[in-house]
Z-matrix of the N, CA and C atoms (Angstrom, degrees):
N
C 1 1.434
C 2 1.522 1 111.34
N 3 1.396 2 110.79 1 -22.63
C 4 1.362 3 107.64 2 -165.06
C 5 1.744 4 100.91 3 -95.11
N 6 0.613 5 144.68 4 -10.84
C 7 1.076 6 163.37 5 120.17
C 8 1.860 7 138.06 6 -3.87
N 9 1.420 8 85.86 7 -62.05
C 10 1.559 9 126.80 8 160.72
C 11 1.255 10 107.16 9 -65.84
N 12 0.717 11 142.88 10 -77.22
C 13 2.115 12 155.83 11 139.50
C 14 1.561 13 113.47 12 -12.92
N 15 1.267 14 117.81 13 -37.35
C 16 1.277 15 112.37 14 -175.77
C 17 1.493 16 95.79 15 -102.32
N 18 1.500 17 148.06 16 -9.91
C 19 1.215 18 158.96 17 144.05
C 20 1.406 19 111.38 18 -45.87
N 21 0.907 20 109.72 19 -67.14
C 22 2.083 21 126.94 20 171.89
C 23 1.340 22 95.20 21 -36.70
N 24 1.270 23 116.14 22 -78.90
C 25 1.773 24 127.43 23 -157.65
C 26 1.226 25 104.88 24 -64.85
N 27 1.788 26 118.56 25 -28.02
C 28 1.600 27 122.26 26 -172.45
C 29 1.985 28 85.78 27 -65.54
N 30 1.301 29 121.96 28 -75.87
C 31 1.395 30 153.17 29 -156.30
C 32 2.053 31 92.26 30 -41.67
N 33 1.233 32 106.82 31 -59.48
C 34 1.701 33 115.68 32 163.85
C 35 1.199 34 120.35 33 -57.58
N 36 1.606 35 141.39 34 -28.14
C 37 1.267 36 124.73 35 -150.10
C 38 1.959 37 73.55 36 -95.95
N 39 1.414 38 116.90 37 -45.46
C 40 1.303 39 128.68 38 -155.94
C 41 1.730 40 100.49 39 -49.07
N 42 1.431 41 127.06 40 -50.37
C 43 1.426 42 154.09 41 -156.80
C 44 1.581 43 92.17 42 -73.32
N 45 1.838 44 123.96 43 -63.39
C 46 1.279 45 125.88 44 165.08
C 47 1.650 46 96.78 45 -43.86
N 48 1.283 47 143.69 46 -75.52
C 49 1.528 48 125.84 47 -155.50
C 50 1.678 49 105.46 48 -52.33
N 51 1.324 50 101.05 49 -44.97
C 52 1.355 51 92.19 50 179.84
C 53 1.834 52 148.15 51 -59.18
N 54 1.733 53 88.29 52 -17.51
C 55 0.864 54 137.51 53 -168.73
C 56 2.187 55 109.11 54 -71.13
N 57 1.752 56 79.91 55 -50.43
C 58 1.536 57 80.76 56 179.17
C 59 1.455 58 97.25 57 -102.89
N 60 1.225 59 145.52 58 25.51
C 61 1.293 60 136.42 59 160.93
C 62 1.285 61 89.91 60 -101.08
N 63 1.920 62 153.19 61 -25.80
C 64 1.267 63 106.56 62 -157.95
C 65 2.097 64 85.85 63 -112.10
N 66 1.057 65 100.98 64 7.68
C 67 1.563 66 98.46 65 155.30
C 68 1.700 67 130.76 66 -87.20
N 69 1.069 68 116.76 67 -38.35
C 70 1.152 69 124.32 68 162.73
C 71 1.757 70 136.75 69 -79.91
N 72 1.517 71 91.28 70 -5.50
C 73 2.008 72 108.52 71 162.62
C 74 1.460 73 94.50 72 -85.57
N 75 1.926 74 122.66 73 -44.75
C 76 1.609 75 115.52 74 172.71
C 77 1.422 76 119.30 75 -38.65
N 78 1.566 77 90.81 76 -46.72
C 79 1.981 78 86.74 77 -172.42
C 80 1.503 79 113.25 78 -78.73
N 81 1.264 80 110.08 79 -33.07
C 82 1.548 81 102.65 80 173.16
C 83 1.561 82 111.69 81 -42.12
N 84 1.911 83 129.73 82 -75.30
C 85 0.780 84 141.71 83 -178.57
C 86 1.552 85 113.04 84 -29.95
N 87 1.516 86 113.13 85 -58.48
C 88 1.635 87 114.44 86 165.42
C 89 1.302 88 124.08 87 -46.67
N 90 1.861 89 112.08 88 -29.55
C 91 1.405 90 89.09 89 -177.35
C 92 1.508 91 110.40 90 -111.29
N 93 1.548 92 124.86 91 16.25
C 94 1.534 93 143.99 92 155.90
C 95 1.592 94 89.35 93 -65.22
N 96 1.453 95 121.07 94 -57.00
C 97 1.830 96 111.26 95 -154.06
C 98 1.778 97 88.39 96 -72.21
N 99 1.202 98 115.19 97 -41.51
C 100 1.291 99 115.63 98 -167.73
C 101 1.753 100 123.39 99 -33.94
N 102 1.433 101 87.05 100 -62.41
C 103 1.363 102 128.90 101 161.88
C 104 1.752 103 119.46 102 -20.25
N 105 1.569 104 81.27 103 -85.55
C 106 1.433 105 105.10 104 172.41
C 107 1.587 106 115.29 105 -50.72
N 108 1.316 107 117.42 106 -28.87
C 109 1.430 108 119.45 107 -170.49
C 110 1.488 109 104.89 108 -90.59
N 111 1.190 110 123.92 109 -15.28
C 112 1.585 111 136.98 110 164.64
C 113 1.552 112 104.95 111 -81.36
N 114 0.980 113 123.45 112 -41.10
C 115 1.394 114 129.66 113 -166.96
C 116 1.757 115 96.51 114 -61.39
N 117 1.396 116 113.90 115 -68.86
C 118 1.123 117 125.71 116 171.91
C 119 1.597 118 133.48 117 -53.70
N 120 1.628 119 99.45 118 -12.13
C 121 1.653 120 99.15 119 178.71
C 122 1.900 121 93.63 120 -90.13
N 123 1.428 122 110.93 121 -28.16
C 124 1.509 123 116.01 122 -149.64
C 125 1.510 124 84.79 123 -88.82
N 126 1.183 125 133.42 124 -44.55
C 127 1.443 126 102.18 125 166.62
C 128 1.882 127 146.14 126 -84.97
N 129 1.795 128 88.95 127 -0.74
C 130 1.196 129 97.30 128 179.94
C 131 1.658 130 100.96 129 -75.22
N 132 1.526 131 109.05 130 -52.45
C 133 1.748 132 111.82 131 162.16
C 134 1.852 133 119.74 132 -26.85
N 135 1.008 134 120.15 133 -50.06
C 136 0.946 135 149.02 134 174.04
C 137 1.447 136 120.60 135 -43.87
N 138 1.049 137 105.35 136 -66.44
C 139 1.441 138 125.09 137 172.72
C 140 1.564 139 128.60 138 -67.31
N 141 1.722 140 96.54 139 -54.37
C 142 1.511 141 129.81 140 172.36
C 143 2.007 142 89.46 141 -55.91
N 144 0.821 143 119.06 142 -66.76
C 145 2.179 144 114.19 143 176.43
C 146 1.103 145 110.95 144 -19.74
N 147 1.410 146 103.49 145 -61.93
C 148 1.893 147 124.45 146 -158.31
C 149 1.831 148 101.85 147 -75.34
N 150 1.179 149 115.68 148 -32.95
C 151 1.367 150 121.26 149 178.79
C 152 1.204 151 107.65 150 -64.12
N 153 1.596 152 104.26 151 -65.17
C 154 1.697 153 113.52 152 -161.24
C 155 1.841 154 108.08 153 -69.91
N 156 1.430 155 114.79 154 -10.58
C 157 1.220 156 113.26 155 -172.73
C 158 1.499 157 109.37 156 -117.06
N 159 1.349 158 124.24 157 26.47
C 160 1.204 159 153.08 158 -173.37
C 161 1.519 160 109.04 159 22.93
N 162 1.776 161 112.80 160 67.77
C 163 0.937 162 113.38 161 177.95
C 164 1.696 163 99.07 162 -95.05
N 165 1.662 164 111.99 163 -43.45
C 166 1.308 165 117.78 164 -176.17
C 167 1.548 166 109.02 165 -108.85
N 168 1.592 167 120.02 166 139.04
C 169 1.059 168 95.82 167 137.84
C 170 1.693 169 140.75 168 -130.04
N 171 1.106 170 131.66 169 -125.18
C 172 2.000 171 121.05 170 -168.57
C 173 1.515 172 96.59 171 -40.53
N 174 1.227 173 116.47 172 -67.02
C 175 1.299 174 147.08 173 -159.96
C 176 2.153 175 100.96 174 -47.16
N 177 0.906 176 90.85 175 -59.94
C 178 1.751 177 100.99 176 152.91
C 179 1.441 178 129.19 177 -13.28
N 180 1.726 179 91.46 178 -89.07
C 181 1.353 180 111.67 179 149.12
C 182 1.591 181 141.13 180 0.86
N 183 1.837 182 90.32 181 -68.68
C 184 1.356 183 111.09 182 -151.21
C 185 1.945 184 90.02 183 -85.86
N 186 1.713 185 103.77 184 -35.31
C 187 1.567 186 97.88 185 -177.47
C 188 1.854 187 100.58 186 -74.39
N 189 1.187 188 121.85 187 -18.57
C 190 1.601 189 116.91 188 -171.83
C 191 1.859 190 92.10 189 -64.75
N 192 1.578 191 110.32 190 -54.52
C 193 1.331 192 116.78 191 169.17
C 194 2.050 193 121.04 192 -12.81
N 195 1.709 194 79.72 193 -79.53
C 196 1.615 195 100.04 194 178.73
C 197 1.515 196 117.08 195 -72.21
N 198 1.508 197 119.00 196 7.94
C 199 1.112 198 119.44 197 177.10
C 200 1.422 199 117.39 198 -84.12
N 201 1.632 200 95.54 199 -52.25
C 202 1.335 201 103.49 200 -175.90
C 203 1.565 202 111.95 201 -86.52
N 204 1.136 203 127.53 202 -2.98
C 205 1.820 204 139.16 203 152.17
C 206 1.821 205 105.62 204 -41.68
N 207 1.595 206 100.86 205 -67.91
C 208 1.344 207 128.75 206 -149.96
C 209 2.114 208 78.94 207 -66.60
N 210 1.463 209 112.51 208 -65.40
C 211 1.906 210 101.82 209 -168.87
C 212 1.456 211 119.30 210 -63.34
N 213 1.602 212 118.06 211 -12.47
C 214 1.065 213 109.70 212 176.98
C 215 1.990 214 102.50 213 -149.03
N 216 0.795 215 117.44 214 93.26
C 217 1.321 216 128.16 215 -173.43
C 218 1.720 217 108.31 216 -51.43
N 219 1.828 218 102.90 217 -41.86
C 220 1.773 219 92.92 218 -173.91
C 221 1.559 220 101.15 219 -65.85
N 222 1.482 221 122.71 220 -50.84
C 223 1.063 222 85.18 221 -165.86
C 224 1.915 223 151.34 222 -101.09
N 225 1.157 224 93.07 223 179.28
C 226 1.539 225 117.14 224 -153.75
C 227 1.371 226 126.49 225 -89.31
N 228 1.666 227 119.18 226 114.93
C 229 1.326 228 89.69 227 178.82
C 230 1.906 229 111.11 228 124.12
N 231 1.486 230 105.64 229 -12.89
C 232 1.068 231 127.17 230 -178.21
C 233 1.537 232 114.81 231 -102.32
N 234 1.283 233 131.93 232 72.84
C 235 1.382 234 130.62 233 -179.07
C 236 1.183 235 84.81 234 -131.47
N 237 1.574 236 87.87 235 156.66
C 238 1.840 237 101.48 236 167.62
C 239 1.142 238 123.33 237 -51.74
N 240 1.410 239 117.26 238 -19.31
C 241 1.483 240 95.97 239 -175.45
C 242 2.028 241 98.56 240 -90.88
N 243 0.707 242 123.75 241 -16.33
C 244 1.512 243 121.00 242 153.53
C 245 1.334 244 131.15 243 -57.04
N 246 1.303 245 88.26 244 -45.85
C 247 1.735 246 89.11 245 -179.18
C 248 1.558 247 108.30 246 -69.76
N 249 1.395 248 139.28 247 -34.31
C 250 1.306 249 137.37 248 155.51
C 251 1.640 250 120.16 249 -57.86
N 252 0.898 251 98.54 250 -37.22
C 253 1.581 252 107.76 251 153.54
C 254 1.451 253 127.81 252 -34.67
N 255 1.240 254 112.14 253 -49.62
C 256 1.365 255 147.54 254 163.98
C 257 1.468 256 117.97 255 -64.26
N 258 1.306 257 94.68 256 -59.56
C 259 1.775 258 94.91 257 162.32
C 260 1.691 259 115.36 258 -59.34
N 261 0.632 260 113.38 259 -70.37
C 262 1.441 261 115.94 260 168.41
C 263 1.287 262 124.89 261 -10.17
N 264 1.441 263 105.33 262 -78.66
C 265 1.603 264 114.66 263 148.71
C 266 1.356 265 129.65 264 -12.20
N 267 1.448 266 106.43 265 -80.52
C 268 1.161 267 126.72 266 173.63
C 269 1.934 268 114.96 267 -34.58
N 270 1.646 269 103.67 268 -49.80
C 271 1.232 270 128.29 269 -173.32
C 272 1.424 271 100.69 270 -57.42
N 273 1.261 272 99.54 271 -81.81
C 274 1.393 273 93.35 272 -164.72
C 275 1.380 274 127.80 273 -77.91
N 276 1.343 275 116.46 274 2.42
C 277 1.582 276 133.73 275 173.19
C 278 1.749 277 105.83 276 -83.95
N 279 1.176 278 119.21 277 -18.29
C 280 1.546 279 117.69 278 -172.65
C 281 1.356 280 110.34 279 -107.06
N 282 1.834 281 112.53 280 -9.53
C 283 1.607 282 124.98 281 -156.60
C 284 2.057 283 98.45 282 -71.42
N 285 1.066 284 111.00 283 165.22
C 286 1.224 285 101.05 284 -175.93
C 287 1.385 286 129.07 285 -91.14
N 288 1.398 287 101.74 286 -8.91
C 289 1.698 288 134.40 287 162.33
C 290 1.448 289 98.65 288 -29.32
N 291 1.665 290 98.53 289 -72.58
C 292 1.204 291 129.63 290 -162.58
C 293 1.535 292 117.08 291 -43.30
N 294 1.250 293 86.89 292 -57.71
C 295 1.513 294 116.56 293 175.07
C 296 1.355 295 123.43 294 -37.70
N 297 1.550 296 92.25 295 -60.63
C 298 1.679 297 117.74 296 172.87
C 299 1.642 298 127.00 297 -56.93
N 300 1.469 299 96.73 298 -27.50
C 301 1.837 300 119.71 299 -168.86
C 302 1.426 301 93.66 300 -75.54
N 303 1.734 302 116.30 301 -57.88
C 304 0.880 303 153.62 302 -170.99
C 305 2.579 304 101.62 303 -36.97
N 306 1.707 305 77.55 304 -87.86
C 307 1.559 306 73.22 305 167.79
C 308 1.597 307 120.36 306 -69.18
N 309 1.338 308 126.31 307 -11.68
C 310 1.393 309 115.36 308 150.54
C 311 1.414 310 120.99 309 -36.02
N 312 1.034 311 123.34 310 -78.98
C 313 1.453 312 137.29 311 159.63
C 314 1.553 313 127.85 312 -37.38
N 315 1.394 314 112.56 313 -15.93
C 316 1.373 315 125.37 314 174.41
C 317 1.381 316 110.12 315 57.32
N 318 1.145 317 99.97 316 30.30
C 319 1.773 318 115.85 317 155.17
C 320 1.624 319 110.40 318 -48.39
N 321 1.487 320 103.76 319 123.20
C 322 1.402 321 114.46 320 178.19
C 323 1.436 322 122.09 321 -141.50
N 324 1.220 323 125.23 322 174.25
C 325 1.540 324 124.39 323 -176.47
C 326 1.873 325 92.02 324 -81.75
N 327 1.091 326 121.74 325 -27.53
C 328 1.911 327 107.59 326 161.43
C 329 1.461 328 130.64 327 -70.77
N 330 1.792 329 101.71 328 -10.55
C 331 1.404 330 110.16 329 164.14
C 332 1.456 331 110.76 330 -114.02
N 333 1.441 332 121.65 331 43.69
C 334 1.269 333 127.47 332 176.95
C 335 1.374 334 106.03 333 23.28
N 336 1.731 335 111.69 334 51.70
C 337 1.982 336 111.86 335 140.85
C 338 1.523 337 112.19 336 -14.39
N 339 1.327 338 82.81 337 161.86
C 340 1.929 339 92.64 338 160.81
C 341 1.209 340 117.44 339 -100.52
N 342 1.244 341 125.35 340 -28.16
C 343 1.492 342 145.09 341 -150.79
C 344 1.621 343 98.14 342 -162.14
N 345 1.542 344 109.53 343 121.76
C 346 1.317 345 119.28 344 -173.20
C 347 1.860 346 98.47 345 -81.25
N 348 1.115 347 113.93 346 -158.07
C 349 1.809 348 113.60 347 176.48
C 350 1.209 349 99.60 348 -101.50
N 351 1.529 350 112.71 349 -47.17
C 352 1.463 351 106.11 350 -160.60
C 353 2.050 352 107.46 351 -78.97
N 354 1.086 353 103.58 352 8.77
C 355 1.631 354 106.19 353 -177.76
C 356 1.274 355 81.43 354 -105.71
N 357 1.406 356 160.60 355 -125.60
C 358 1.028 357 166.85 356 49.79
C 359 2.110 358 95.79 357 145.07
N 360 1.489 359 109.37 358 -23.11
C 361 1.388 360 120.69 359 -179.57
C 362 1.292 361 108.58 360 -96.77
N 363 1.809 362 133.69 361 62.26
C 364 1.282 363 151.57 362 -168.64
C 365 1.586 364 92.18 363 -97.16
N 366 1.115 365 109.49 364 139.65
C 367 1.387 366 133.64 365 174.13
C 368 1.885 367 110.30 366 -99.84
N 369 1.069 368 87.93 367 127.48
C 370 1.960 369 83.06 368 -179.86
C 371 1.298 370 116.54 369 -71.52
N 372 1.364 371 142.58 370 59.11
C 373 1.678 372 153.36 371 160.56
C 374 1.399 373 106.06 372 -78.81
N 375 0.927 374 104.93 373 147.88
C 376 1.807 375 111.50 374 168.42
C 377 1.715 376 102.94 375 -58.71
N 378 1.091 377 112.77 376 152.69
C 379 1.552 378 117.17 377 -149.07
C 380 1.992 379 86.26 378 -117.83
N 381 1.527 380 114.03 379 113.76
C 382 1.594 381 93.17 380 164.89
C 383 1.182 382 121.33 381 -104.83
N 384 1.134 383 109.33 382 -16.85
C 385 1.559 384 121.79 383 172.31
C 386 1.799 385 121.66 384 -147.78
N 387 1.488 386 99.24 385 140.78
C 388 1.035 387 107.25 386 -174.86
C 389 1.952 388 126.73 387 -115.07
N 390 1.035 389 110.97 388 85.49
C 391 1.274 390 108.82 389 164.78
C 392 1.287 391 151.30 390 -77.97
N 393 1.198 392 135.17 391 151.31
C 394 1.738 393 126.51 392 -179.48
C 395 1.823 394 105.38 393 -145.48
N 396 1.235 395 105.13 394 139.96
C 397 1.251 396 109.79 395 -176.58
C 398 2.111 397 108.38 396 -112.13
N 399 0.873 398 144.90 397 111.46
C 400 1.281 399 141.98 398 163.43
C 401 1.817 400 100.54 399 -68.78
N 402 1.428 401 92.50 400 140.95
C 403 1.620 402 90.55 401 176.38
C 404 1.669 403 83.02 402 -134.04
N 405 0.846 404 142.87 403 137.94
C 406 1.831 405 160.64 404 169.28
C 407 2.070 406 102.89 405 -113.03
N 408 1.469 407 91.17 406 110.58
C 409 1.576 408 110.72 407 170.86
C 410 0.926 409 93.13 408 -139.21
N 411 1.388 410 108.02 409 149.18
C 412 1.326 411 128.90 410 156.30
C 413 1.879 412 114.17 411 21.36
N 414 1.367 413 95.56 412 77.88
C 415 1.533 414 120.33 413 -151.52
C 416 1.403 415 134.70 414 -6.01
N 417 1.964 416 96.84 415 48.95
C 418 1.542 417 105.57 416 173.26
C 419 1.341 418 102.36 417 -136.29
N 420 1.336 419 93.95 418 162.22
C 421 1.954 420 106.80 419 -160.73
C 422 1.489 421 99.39 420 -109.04
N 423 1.173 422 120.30 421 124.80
C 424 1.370 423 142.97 422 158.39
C 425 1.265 424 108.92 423 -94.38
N 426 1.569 425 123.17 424 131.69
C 427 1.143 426 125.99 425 -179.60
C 428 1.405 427 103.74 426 -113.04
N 429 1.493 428 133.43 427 135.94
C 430 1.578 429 131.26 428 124.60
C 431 1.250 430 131.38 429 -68.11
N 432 1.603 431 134.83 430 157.14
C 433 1.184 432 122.40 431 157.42
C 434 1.208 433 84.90 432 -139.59
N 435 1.783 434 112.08 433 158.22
C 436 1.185 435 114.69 434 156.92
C 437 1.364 436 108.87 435 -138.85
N 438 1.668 437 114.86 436 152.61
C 439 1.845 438 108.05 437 175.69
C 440 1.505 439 88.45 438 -107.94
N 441 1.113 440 90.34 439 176.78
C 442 1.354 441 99.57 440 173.03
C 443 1.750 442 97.17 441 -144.78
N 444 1.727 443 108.18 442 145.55
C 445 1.411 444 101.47 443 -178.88
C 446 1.511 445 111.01 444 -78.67
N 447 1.462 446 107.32 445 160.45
C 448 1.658 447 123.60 446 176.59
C 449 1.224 448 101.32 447 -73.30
């Protein structure tokens, strides 16, 4: 019998380990996409500035492209046609359309939005700095951003 009992509790303690390994590979993955989805707003922002304020233009781009090729060769994923990609994003995720559709629908950070209001309410100033804050509760990601003017 004792046996049987120490089988049970072996079979349970095993299910608990497993338990917080396939929850905590979940949160990793959320906060890799997380990441990446900041990565991509902060340079589409970024970029989308320098365009619309005719600091850069196509030609820009294409050397920002081969720039970041040439300092880091692995990585992947950075061509111009991405990096507008990015702009894009940025564009039409911050536009006020969006915004508007958005609280139509009563899209919220409790209905895991994509884009909160107050991120998405960017003012066109030259951008000097760019921040983002991740806040992790109760295993959902709230984002801040803030610009700050030049």
């Amino acid at each position: 019998m004792q046996t049987t009992n120490t089988s049970v509790q072996q079979s349970h303690d095993f299910a608990s380990v497993m338990q917080i390994i396939e929850t905590r590979r979940t949160q990793a993955v959320q906060m890799v996409n997380h990441a990446s989805l900041l990565t991509a707003w902060e340079v589409g922002a970024f970029v989308s500035d320098r365009i619309k304020n005719a600091q850069w233009g196509t030609k820009v781009v294409q050397q920002l492209a081969e720039y970041i090729h040439t300092q880091n060769p692995t990585l992947k994923g950075w061509s111009k046609i991405t990096i507008y990609r990015m702009v894009k994003f940025y564009e039409t995720y911050s536009s006020v359309q969006f915004v508007e559709r958005a609280q139509s629908l009563k899209l919220t950070t409790a209905s895991k939005a994509v884009v909160l209001p107050e991120t998405a309410q960017i003012v066109s100033t030259p951008l000097k700095q760019i921040e983002s804050d991740v806040i992790v509760s109760n295993n959902s990601f709230i984002s801040r951003m803030s610009y700050r003017k030049a």
